[in-house]
C-alpha positions in Angstrom: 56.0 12.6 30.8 53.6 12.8 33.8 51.9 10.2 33.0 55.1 7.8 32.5 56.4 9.1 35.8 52.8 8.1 37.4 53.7 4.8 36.3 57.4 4.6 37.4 56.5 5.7 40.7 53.8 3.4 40.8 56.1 0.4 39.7 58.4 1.2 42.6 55.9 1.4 45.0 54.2 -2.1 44.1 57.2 -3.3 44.6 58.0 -2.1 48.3 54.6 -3.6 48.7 54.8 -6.9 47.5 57.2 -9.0 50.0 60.9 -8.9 49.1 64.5 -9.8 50.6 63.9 -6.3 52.5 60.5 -7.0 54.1 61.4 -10.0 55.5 64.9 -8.5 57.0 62.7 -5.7 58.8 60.5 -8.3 59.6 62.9 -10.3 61.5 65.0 -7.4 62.7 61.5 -6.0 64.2 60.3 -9.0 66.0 63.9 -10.3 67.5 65.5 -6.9 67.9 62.7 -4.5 68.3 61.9 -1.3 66.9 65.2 0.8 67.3 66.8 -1.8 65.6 64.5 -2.3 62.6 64.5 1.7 62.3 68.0 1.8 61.6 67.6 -1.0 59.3 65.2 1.1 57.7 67.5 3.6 57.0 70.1 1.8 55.9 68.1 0.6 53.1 66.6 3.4 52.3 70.4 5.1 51.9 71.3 1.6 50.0 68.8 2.3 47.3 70.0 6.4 47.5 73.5 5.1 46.6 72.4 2.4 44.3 70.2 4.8 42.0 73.3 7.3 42.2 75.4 4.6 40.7 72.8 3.6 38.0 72.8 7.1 36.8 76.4 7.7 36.9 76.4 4.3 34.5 74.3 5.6 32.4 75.4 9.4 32.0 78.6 7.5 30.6 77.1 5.6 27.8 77.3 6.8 24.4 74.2 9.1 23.2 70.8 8.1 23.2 70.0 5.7 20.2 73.2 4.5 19.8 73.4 0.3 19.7 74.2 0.0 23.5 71.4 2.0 24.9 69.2 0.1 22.5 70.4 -3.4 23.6 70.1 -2.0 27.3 66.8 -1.3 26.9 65.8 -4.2 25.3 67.3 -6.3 28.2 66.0 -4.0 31.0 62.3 -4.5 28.8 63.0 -8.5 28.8 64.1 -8.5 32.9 60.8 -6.5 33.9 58.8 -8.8 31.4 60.0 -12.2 33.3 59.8 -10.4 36.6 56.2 -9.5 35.8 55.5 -13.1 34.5 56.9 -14.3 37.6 54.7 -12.3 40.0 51.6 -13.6 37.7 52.4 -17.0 37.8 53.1 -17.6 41.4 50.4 -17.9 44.2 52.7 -18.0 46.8 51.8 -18.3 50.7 53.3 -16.0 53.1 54.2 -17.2 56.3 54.5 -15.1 59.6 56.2 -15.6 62.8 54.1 -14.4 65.7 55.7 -11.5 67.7 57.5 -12.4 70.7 59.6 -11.0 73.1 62.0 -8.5 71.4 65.5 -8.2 72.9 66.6 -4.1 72.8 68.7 -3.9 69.8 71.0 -0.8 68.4 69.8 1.6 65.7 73.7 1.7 64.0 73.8 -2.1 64.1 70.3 -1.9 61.9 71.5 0.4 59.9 74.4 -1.6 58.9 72.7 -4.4 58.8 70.6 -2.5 56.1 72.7 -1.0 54.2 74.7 -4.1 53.4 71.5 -6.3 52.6 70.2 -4.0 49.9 74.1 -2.8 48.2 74.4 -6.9 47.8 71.0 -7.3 46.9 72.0 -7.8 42.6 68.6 -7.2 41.6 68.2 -3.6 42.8 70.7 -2.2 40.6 68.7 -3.8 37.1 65.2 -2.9 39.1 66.5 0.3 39.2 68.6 0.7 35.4 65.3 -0.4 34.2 63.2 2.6 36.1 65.5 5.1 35.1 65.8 3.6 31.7 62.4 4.0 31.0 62.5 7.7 32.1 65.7 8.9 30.4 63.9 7.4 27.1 61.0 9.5 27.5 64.0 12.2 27.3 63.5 13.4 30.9 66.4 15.8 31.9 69.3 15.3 34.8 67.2 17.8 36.9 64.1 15.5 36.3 66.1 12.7 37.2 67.3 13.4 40.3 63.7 14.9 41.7 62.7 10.9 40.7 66.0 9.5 43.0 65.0 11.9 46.0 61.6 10.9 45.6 61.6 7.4 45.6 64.7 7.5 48.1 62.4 9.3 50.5 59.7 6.7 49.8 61.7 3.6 50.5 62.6 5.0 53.9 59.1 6.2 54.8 57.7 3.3 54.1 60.1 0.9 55.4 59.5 3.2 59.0 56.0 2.3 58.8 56.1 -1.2 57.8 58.3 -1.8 61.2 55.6 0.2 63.1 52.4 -1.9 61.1 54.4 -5.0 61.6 53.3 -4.6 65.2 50.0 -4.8 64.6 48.3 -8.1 64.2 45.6 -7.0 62.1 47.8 -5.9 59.3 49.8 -8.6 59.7 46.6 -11.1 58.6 46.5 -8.3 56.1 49.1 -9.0 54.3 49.0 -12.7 54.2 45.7 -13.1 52.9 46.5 -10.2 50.4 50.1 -11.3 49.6 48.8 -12.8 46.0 46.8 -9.6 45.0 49.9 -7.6 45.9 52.0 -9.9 43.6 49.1 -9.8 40.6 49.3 -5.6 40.9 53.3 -5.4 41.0 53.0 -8.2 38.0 50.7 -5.9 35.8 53.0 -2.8 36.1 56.3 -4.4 35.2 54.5 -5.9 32.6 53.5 -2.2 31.1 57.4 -1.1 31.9 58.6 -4.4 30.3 56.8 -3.6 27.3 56.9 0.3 26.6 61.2 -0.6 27.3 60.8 -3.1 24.2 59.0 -1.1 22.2 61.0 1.9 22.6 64.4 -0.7 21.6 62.5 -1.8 18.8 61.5 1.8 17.2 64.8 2.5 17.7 65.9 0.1 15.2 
């Protein structure tokens, strides 16, 4: 169970860490409306994926026990999404392209937030990113209590993250970092999806 949670946790944070729809918002948000700005927008997607993850286990408190046909077919499409999306991030050798920091005008934390907030609730692939965490954990037989330690965790990790990556985007160095680095990140994120993509199939299939 440890283990399993190691490498959901581990999953979720490759992904922060490869470039995304919310990187490049915080990016933007950072270098046009400064830091206050991008910190509320920082918070807003960190509540987002709060409110997302509460949704996704609502959903799946409501589906019929364990075993049953639907959770089987679930997994076996939450197995097949994190399969392509790992494929994807192996197959790719995509170049990352930063905008040099400029002036920032001073922007307004709610305006981020809101901003936030309605870039990751729209965002249709964090819902399936996370049905496919939590599938993987509630197969594993982990309880509600269990559950929700995992939503406060990686809730509290999106936001501190996100909070640094506005203060490192700042900082030049990192920022060369990252776009020499980009493809690695994408290789690491690739190689743990895989391993979720496949335990979630083989679980559907034992099932059977």
């Amino acid at each position: 169970m440890v283990a399993l949670f190691l490498l959901v946790a581990s999953t979720h944070f490759a992904a922060l860490l490869s470039p995304g729809p919310d990187f490049f918002l915080l990016l933007r948000t950072a270098l046009l409306q400064g830091r206050k700005q991008a910190d509320g927008c920082a918070c807003g997607i960190a509540v987002a994926n709060v409110l997302v993850m509460l949704l996704v286990l609502l959903a799946q408190s409501l589906l019929p026990a364990e075993g049953g046909w639907v959770w089987r077919a679930l997994q076996g499409v939450g197995g097949a999404y994190f399969v392509w999306l790992g494929l994807q991030a192996f197959s790719g050798r995509r170049q990352l392209t930063l905008p040099d920091a400029g002036e920032a005008i001073a922007g307004r934390w709610w305006v981020g937030f809101g901003q936030g907030l309605a870039a990751s609730v729209m965002n249709p692939k964090c819902p399936i990113f996370y049905a496919g965490l939590f599938g993987v954990l509630r197969s594993a037989g982990m309880p509600g209590w269990g559950l929700a330690l995992c939503m406060v965790w990686m809730g509290a990790v999106v936001l501190v993250w996100d909070l640094a990556l506005v203060r490192l985007l700042s900082v030049e160095r990192w920022r060369r970092w990252l776009q020499r680095q980009v493809v690695v990140l994408d290789r690491v994120c690739g190689g743990l999806l895989l391993a979720l993509g496949a335990y979630l199939l083989i679980a559907a299939a034992l099932l059977l």
